[in-house]
N, CA, C and O atoms as a GROMACS GRO file, in nm:
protein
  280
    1UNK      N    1  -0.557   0.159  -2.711
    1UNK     CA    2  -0.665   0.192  -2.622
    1UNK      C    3  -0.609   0.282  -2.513
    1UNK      O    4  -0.577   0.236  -2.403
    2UNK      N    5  -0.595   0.437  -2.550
    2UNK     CA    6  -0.553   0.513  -2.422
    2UNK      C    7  -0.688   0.547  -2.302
    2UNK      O    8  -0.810   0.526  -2.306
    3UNK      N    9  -0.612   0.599  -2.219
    3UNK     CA   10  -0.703   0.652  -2.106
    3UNK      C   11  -0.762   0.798  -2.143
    3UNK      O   12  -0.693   0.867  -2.219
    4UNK      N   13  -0.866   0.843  -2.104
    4UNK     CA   14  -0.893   0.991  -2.070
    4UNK      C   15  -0.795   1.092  -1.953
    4UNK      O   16  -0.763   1.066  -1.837
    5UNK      N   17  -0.772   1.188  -2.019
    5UNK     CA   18  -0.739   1.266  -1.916
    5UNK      C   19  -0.772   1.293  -1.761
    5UNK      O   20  -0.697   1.332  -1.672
    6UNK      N   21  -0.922   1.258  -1.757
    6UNK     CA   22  -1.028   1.279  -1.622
    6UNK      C   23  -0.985   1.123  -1.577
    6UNK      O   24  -0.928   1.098  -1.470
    7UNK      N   25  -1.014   1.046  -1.656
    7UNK     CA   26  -0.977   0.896  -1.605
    7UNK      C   27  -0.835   0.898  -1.534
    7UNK      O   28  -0.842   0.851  -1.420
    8UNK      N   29  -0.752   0.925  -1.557
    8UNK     CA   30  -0.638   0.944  -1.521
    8UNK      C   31  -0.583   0.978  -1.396
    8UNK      O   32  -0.511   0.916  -1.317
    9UNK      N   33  -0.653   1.129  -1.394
    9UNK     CA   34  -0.657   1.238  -1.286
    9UNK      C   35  -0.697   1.156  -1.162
    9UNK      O   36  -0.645   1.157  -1.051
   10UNK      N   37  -0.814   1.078  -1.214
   10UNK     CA   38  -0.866   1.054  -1.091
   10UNK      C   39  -0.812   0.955  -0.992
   10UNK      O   40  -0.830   0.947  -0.871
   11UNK      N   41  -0.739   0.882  -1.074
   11UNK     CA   42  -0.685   0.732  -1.040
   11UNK      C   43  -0.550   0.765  -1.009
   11UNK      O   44  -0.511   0.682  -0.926
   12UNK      N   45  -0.405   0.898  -1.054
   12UNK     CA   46  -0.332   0.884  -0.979
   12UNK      C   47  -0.347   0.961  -0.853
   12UNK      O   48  -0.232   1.004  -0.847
   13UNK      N   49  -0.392   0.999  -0.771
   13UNK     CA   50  -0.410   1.002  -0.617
   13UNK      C   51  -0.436   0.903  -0.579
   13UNK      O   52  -0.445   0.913  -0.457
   14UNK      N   53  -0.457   0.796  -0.613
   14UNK     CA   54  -0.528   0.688  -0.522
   14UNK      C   55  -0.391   0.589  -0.557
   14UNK      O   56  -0.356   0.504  -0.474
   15UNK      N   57  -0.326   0.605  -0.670
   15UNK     CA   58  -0.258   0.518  -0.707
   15UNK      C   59  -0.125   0.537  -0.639
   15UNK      O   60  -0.055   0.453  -0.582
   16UNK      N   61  -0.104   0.685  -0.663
   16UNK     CA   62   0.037   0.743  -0.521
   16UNK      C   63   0.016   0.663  -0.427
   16UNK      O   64   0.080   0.559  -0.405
   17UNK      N   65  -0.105   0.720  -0.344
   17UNK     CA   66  -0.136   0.696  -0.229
   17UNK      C   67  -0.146   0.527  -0.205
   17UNK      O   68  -0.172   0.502  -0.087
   18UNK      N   69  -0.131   0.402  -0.294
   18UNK     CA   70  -0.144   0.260  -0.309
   18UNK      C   71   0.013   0.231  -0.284
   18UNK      O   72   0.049   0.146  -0.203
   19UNK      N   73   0.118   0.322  -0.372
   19UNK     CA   74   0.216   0.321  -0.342
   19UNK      C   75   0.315   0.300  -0.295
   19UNK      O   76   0.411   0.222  -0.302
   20UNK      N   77   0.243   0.472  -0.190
   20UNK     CA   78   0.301   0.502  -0.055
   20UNK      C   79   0.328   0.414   0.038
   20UNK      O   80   0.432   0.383   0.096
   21UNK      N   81   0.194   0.371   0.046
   21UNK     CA   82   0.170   0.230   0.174
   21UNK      C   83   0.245   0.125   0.128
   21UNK      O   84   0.329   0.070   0.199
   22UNK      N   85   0.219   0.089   0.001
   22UNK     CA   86   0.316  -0.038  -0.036
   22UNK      C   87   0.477  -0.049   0.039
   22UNK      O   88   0.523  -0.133   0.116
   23UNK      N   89   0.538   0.077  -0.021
   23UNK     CA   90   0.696   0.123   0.027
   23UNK      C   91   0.671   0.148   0.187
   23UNK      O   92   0.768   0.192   0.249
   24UNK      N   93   0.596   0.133   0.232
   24UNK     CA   94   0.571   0.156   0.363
   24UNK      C   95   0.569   0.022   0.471
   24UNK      O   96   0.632  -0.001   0.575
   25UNK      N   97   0.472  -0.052   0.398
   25UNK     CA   98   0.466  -0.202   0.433
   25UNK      C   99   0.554  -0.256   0.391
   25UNK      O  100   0.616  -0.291   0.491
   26UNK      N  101   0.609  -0.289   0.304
   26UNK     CA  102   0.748  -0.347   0.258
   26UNK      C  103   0.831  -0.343   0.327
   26UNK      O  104   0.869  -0.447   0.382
   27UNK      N  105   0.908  -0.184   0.358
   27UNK     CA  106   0.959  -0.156   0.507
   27UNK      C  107   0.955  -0.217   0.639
   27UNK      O  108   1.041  -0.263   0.714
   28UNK      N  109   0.835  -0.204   0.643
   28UNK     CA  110   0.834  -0.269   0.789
   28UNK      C  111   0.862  -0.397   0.753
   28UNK      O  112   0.982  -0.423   0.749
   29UNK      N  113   0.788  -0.484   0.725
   29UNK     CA  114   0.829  -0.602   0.714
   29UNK      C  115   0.954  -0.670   0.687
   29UNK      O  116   0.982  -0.767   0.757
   30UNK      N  117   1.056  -0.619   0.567
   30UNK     CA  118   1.198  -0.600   0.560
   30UNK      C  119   1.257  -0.610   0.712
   30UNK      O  120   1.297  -0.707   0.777
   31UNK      N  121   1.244  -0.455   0.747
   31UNK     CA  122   1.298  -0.449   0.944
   31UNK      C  123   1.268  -0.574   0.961
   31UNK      O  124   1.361  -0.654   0.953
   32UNK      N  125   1.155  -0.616   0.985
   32UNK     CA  126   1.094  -0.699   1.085
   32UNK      C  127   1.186  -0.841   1.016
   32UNK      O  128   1.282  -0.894   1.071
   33UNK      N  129   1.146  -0.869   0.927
   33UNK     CA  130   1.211  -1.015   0.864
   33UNK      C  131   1.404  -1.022   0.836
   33UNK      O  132   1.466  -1.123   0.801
   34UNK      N  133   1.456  -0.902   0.861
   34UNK     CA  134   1.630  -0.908   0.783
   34UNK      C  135   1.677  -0.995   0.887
   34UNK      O  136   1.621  -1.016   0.995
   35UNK      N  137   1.770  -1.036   0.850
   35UNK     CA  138   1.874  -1.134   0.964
   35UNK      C  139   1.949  -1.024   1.090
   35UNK      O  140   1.987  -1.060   1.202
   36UNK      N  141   1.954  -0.938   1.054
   36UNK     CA  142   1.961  -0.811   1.195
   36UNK      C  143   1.881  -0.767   1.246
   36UNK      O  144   1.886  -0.650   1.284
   37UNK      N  145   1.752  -0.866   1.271
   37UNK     CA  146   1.644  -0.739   1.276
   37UNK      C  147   1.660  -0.759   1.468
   37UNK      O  148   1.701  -0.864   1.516
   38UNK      N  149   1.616  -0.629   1.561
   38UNK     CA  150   1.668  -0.625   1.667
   38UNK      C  151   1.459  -0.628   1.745
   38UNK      O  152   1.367  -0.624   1.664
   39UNK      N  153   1.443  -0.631   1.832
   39UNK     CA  154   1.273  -0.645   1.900
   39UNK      C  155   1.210  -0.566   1.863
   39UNK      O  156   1.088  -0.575   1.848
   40UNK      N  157   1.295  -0.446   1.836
   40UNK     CA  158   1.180  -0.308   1.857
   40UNK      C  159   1.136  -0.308   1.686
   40UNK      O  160   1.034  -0.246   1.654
   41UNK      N  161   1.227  -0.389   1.566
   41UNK     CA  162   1.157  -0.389   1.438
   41UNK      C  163   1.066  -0.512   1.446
   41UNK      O  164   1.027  -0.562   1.341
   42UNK      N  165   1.032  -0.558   1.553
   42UNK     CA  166   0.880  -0.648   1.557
   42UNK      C  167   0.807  -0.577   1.582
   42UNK      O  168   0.692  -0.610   1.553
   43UNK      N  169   0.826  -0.449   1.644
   43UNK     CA  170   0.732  -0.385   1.694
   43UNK      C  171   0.576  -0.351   1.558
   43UNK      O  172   0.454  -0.366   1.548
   44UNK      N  173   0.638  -0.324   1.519
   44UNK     CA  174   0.590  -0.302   1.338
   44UNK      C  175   0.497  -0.336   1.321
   44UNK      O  176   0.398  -0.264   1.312
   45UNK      N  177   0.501  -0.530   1.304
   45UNK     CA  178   0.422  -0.594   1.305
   45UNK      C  179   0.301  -0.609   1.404
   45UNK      O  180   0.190  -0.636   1.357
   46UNK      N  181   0.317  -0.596   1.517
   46UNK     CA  182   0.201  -0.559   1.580
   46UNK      C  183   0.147  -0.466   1.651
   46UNK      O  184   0.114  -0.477   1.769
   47UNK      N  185   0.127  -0.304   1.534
   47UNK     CA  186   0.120  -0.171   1.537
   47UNK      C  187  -0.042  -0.201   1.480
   47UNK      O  188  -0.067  -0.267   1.379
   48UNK      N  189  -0.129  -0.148   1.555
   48UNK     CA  190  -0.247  -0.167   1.480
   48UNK      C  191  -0.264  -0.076   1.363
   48UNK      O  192  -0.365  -0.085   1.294
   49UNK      N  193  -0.141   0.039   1.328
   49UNK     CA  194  -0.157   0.128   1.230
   49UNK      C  195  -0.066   0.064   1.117
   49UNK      O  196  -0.028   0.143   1.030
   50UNK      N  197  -0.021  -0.081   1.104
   50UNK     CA  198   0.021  -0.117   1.032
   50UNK      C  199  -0.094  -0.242   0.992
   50UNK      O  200  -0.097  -0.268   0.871
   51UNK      N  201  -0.149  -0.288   1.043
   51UNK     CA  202  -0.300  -0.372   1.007
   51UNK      C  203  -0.357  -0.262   0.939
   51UNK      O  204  -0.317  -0.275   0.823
   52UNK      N  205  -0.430  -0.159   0.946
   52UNK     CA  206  -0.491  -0.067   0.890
   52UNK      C  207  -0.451  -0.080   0.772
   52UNK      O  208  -0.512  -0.139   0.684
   53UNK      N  209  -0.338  -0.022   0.761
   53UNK     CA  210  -0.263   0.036   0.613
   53UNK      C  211  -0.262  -0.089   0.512
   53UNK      O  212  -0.295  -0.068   0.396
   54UNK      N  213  -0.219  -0.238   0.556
   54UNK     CA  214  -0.258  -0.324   0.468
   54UNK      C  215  -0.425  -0.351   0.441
   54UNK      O  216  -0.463  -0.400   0.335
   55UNK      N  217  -0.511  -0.318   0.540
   55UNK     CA  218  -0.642  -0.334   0.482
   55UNK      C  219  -0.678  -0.231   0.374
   55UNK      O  220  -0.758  -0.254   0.284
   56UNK      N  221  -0.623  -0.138   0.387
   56UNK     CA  222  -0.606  -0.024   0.306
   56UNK      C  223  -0.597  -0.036   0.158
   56UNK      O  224  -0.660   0.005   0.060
   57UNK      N  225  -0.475  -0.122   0.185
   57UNK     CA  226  -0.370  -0.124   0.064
   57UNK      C  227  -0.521  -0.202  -0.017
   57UNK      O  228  -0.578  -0.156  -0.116
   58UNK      N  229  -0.561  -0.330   0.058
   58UNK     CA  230  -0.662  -0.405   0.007
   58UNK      C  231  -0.721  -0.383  -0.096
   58UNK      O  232  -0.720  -0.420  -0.214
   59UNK      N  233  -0.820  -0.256   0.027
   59UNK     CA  234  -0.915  -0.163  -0.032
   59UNK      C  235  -0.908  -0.092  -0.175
   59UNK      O  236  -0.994  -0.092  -0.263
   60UNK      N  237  -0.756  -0.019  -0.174
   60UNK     CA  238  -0.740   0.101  -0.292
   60UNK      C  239  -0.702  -0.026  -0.423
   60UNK      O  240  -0.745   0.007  -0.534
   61UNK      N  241  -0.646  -0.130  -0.419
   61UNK     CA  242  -0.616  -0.204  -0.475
   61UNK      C  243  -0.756  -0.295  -0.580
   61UNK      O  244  -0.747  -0.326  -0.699
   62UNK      N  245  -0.867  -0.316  -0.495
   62UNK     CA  246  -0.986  -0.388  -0.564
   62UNK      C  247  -1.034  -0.243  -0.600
   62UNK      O  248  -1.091  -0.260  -0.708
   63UNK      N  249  -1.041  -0.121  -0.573
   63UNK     CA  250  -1.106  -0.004  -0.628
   63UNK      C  251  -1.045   0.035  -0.735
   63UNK      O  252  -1.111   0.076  -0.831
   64UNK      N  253  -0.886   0.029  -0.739
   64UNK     CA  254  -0.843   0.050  -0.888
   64UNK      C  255  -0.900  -0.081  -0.969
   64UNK      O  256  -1.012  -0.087  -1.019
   65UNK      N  257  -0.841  -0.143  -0.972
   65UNK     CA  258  -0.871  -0.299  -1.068
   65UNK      C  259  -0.989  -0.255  -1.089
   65UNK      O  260  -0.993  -0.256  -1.212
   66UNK      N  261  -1.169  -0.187  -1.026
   66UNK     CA  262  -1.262  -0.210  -1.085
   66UNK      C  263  -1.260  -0.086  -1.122
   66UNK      O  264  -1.375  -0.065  -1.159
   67UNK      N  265  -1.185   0.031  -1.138
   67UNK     CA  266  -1.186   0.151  -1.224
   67UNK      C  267  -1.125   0.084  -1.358
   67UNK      O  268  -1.194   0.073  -1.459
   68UNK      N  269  -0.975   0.036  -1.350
   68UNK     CA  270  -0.949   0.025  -1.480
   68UNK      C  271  -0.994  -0.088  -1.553
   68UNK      O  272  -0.991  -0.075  -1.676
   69UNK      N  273  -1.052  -0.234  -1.491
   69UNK     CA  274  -1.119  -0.289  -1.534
   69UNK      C  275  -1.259  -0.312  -1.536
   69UNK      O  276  -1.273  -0.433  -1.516
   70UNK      N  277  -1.363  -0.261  -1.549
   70UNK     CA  278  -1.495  -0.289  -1.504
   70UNK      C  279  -1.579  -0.384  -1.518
   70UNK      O  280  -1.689  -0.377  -1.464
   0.00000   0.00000   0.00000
């Protein structure tokens, strides 16, 4: 059962972009949680542009699942 070409297209931009944020959030949190971590990698955690990006992540995450599963 392959994909369409258009199916495809459409879903890796969104899927990069699911990614991105992932390796992004991971990051921070890493900083924030390692046994060196120093105040300013708490900072991270309460960046309201790091709340965003996990609601984000949410978002692109239930929009794929109902592209590739419907």
């Amino acid at each position: 059962m392959g994909c369409s070409f258009a199916f495809e297209t459409d879903l890796r931009p969104k899927a990069d972009r699911l990614l991105n944020m992932t390796t992004d959030s991971d990051r921070i949190l890493w900083q924030a949680f390692s046994s060196n971590a120093r105040p300013a990698d708490w900072r991270g955690l309460t960046d309201d542009r790091f709340w965003i990006m996990l609601r984000e992540e949410d978002f692109l995450v239930v929009h794929l699942a109902e592209k590739v599963h419907p």
